[in-house]
C-alpha positions as CSV (number, residue, x, y, z in Angstrom):
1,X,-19.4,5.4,29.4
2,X,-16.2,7.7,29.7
3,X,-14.1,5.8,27.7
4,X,-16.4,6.1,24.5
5,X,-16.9,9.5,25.3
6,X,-13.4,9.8,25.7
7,X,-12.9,8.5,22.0
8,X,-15.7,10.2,20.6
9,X,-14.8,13.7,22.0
10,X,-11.6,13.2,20.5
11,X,-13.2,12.2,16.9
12,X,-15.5,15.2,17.2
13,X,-18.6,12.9,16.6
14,X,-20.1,13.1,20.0
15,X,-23.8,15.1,19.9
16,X,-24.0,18.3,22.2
17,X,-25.4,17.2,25.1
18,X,-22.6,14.7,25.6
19,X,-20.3,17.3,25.3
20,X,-21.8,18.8,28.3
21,X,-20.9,15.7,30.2
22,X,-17.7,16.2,30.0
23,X,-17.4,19.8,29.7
24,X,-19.0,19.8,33.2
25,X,-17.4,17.6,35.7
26,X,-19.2,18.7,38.6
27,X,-22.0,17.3,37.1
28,X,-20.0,13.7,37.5
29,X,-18.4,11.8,40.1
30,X,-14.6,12.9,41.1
31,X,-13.7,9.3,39.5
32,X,-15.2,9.3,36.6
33,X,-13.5,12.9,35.5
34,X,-10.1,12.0,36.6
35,X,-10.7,8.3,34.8
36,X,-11.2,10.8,31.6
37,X,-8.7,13.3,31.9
38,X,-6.3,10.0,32.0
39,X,-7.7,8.7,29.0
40,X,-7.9,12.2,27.5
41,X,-4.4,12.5,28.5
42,X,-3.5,9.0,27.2
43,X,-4.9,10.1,24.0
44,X,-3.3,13.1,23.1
45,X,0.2,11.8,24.1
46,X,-0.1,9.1,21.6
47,X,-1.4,12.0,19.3
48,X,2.3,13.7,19.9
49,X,4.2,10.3,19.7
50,X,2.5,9.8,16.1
51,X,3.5,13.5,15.0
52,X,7.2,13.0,16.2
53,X,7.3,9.8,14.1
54,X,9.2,10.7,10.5
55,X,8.3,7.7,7.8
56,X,10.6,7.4,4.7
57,X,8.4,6.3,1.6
58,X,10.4,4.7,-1.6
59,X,8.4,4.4,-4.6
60,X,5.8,7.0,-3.4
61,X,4.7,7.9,-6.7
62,X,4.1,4.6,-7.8
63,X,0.5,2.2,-7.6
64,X,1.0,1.4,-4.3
65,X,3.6,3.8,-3.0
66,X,0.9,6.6,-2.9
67,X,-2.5,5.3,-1.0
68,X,1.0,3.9,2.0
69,X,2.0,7.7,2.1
70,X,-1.6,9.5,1.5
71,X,-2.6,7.0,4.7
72,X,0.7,7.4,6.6
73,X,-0.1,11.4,6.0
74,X,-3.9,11.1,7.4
75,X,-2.9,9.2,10.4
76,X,-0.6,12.3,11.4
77,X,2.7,10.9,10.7
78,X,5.6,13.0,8.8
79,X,5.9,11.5,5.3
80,X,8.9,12.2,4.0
81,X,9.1,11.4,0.5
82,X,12.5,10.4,-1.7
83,X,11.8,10.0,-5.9
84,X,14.0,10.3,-8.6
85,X,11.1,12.6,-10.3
86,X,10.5,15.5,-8.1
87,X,8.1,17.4,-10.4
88,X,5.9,14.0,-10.6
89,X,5.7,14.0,-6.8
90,X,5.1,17.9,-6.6
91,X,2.1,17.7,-8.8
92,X,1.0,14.6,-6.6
93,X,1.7,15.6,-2.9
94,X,1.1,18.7,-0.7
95,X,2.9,20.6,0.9
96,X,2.4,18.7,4.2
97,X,4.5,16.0,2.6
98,X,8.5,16.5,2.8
99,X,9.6,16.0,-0.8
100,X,13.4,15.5,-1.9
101,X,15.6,14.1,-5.0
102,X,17.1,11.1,-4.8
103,X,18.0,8.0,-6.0
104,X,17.4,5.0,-3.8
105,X,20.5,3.2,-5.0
106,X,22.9,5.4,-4.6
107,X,24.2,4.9,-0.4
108,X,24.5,8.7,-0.1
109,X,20.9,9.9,-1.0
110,X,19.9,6.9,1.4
111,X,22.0,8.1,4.6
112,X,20.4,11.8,4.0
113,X,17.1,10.7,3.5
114,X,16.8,8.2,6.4
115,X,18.3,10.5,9.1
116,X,16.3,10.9,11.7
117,X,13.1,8.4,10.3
118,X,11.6,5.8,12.4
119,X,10.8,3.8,9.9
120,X,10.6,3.7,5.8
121,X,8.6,1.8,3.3
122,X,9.7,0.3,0.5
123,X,7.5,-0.6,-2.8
124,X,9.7,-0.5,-6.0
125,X,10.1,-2.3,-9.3
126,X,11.5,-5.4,-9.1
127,X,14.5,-4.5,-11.3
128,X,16.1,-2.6,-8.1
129,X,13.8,-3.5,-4.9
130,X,16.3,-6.0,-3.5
131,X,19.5,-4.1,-4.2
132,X,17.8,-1.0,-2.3
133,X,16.5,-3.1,-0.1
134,X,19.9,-4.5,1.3
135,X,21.1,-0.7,1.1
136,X,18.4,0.5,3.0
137,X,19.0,-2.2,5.9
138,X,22.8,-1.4,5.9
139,X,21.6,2.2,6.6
140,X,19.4,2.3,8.7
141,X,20.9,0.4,11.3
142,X,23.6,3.3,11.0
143,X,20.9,5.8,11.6
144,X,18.6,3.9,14.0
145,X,15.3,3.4,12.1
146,X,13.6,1.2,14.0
147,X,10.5,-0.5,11.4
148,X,10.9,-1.4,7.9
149,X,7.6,-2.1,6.0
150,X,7.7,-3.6,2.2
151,X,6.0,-4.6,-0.7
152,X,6.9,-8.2,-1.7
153,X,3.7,-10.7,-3.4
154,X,1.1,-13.3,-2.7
155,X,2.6,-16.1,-4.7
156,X,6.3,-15.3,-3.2
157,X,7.8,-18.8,-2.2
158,X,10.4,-21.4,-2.7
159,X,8.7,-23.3,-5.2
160,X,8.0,-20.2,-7.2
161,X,12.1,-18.9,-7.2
162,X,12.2,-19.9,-10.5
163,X,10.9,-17.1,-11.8
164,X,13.1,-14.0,-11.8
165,X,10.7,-11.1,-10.2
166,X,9.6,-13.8,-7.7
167,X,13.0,-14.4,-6.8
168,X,14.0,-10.8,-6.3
169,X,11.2,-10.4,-3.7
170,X,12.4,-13.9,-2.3
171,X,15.6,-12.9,-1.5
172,X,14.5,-9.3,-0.4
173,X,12.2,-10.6,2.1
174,X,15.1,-13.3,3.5
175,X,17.2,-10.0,3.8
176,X,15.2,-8.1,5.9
177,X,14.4,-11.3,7.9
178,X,17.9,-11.4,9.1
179,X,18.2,-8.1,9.6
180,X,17.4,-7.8,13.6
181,X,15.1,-4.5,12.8
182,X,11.9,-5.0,13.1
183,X,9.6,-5.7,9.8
184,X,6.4,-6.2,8.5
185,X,6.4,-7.8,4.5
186,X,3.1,-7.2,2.8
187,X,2.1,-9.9,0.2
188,X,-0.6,-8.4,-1.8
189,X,-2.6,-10.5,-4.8
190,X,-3.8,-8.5,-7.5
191,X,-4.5,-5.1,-7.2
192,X,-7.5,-3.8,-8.5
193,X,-6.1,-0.6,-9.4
194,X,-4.0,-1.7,-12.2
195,X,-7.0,-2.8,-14.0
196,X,-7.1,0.6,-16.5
197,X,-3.8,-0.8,-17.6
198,X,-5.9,-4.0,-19.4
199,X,-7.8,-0.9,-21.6
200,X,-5.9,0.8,-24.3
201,X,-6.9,2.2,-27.4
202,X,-10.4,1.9,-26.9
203,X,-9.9,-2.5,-26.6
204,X,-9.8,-4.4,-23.1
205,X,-7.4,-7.3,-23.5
206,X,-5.6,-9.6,-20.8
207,X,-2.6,-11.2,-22.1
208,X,-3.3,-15.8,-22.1
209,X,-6.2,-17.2,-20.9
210,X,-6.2,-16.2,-16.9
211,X,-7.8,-19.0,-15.4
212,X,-7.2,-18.7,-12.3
213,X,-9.4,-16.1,-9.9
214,X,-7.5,-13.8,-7.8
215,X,-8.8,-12.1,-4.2
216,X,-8.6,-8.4,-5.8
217,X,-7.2,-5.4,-3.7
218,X,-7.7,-2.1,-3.4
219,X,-4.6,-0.4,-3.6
220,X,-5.9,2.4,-0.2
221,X,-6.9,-1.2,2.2
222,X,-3.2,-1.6,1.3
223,X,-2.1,1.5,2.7
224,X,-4.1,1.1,5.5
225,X,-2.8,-1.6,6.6
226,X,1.2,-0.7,6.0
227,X,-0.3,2.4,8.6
228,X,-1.3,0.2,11.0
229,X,2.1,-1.5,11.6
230,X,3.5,1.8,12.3
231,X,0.8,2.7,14.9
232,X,1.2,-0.5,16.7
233,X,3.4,0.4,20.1
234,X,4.6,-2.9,20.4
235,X,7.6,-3.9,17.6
236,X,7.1,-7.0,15.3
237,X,8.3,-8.9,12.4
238,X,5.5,-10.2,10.1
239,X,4.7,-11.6,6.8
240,X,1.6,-10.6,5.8
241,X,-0.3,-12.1,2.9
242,X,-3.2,-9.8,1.5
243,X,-6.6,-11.0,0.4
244,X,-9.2,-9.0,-0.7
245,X,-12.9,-10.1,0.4
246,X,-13.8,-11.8,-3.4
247,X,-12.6,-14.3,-5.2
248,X,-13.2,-12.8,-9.3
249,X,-11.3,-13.7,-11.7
250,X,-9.4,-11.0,-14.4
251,X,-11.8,-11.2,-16.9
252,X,-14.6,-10.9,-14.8
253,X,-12.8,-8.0,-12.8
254,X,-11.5,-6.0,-16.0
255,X,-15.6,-6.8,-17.3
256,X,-17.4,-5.0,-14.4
257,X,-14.4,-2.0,-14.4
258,X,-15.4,-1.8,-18.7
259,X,-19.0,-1.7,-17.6
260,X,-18.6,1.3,-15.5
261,X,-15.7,3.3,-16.8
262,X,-15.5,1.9,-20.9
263,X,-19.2,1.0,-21.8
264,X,-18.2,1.1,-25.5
265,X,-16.1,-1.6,-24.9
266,X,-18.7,-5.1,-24.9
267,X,-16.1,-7.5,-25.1
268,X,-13.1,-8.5,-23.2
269,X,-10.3,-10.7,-25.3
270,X,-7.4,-12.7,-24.8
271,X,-4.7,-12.3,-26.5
272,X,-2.7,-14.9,-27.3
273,X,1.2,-15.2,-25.6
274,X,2.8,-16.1,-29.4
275,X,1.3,-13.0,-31.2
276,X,2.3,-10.6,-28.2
277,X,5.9,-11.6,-28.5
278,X,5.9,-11.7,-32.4
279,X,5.1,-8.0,-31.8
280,X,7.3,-7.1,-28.9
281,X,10.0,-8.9,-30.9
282,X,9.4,-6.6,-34.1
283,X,9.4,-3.9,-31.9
284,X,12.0,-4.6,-29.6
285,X,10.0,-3.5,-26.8
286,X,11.5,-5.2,-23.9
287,X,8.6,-3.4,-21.6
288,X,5.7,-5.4,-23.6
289,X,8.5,-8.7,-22.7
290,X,8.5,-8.5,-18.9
291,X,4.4,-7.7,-19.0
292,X,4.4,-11.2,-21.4
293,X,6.9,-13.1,-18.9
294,X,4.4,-12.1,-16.0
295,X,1.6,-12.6,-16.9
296,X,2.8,-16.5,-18.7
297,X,3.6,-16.6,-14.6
298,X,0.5,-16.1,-13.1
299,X,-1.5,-18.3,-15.8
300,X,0.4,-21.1,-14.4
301,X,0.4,-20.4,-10.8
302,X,-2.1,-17.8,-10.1
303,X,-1.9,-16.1,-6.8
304,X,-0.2,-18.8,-5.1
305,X,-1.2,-21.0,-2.1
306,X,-0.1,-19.0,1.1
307,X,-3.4,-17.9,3.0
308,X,-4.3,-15.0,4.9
309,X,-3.6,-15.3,8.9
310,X,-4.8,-13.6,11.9
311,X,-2.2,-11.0,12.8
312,X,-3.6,-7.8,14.4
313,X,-3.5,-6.0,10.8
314,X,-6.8,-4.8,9.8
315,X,-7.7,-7.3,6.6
316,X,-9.1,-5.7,2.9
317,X,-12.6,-4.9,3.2
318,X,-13.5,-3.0,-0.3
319,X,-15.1,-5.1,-2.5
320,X,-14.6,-4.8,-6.5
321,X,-17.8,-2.4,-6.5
322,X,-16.6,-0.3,-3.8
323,X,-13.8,0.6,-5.5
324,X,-15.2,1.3,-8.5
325,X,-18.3,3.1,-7.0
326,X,-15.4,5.3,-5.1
327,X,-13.2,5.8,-8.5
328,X,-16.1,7.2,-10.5
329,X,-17.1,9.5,-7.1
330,X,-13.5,10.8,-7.7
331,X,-13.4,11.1,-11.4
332,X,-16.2,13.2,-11.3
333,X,-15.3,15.6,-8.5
334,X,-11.9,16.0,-10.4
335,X,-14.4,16.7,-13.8
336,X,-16.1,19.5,-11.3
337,X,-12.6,21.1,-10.2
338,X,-11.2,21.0,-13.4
């Protein structure tokens, strides 16, 4: 079949004596080589399109900033990166990645950085996501970016504005609905790479009780998927809720990641919501309060109730082992290098 050969030429996958086939027309009818050449053809000017595309990515350094602008990277776009700590993002990103200083609530960093993008990416804190989120939709329609792609939550809904990080991410996701440029909201559920922040000082604890299980995801399907908007010819404006393949719940998650990373650790415990803000209180540690006032969230509602929906983005597929069997692959060829 050309078309596969087509695709697998491209891929460099195809065995020798395929490549034969098409490095000898004569050998095949006049059709069937000009129907490659045009799929050939087809292939490599989508190839160019890609490379001519220039992505902004805000909060790049961040959990799930990084897999959105490693994949963005791999898929042959220009990442161009903006962070208010340009030696973190050195150490982090190549050279192949366009690195510059920048606050993302100041207007003026903004208008340089977004000159000439197609699109930009937003996944920031909640303290300042929806105050760069309106600046970044005031901008770009002043410099013609054409997608916006962002980070918002699972559980993100009316009946859930109550809570103040919920209704940040409310109100960022109405702002880019009435934008008129075209966006796609991604509403992730727990991901499974913040579980190493459960483990410190050699104890795994999850703040409350945690009853509810949560459809874990790995923070690189994420990334994937924000990459796959931006491939897509066709413009769109979707809300995208993101479920990985299991339902496990954070006990059970943070015990399997203890198994393989922390096997000193046998137990996991809960600590109680009273005795974390007696100490955050002594200690004025208004960090440990927001991580209390989240996590006093999701004990009472979880991941929400909004399901998953066909939408032509590629849904999770890593499983909890997966990504753990990957992560100790990585840690240690980093233990090798080092």
């Amino acid at each position: 079949n050309v078309r596969c050969f087509a695709s697998l030429r491209e891929t460099h996958f195809v065995q020798q004596d395929k490549i034969d086939f098409l490095d000898n027309p004569s050998q095949q009818s006049e059709n069937s080589y000009m129907e490659f050449k045009k799929i050939r053809s087809t292939i490599v000017f989508s190839e160019e399109k890609i490379m001519q595309k220039t992505i902004l990515v805000l909060g790049a350094t961040g959990t799930l900033g990084r897999p959105v602008a490693y994949a963005l990277n791999n898929a042959g776009f220009k990442v161009r990166i903006m962070t208010r700590d340009l030696k973190k993002a050195l150490k982090i990103f190549n050279d192949s990645f366009e690195k510059i200083a920048g606050n993302p609530t100041d207007t003026t960093c903004l208008e340089e950085a977004l000159n000439g993008c197609y699109g930009v990416h937003i996944s920031l804190t909640p303290e300042i996501e929806l105050q760069v989120v309106e600046a970044v939709i005031k901008v770009a329609k002043m410099r013609g970016v054409e997608r916006i792609t962002y980070i918002s939550g699972a559980s993100v809904a009316e009946e859930t504005r109550w809570f103040p990080m919920i209704n940040q991410k409310f109100l960022a996701e109405q702002a880019l609905k009435e934008s008129g440029i075209h966006y796609a909201i991604f509403c992730p559920t727990w991901i499974m790479d913040t579980l190493p922040m459960f483990v410190n000082q050699g104890q795994a604890s999850i703040l409350g009780k945690q009853p509810h299980p949560y459809h874990w995801v790995a923070a690189e399907d994420v990334g994937r998927m924000v990459t796959s908007i931006y491939e897509l010819e066709e413009a769109s404006k979707k809300r995208i809720i993101v479920h990985g393949p299991e339902l496990i719940s954070a006990h059970e998650a943070l015990k399997r990641y203890c198994t393989a990373f922390h096997p000193e650790i046998k137990k996991i415990s809960s600590t109680p919501f009273w005795l974390v803000k007696l100490l955050a209180t002594i200690t004025n540690n208004q960090e440990l309060k927001g991580a209390i006032e989240m996590m006093a969230y999701f004990e009472k509602y979880g991941e929400g109730s909004n399901l998953p929906q066909a939408n032509g983005v590629p849904a999770p597929t890593t499983t909890l082992d997966m990504w753990i069997q990957k992560r100790k692959v990585n840690e240690n060829q980093s233990l090798n290098n080092s």
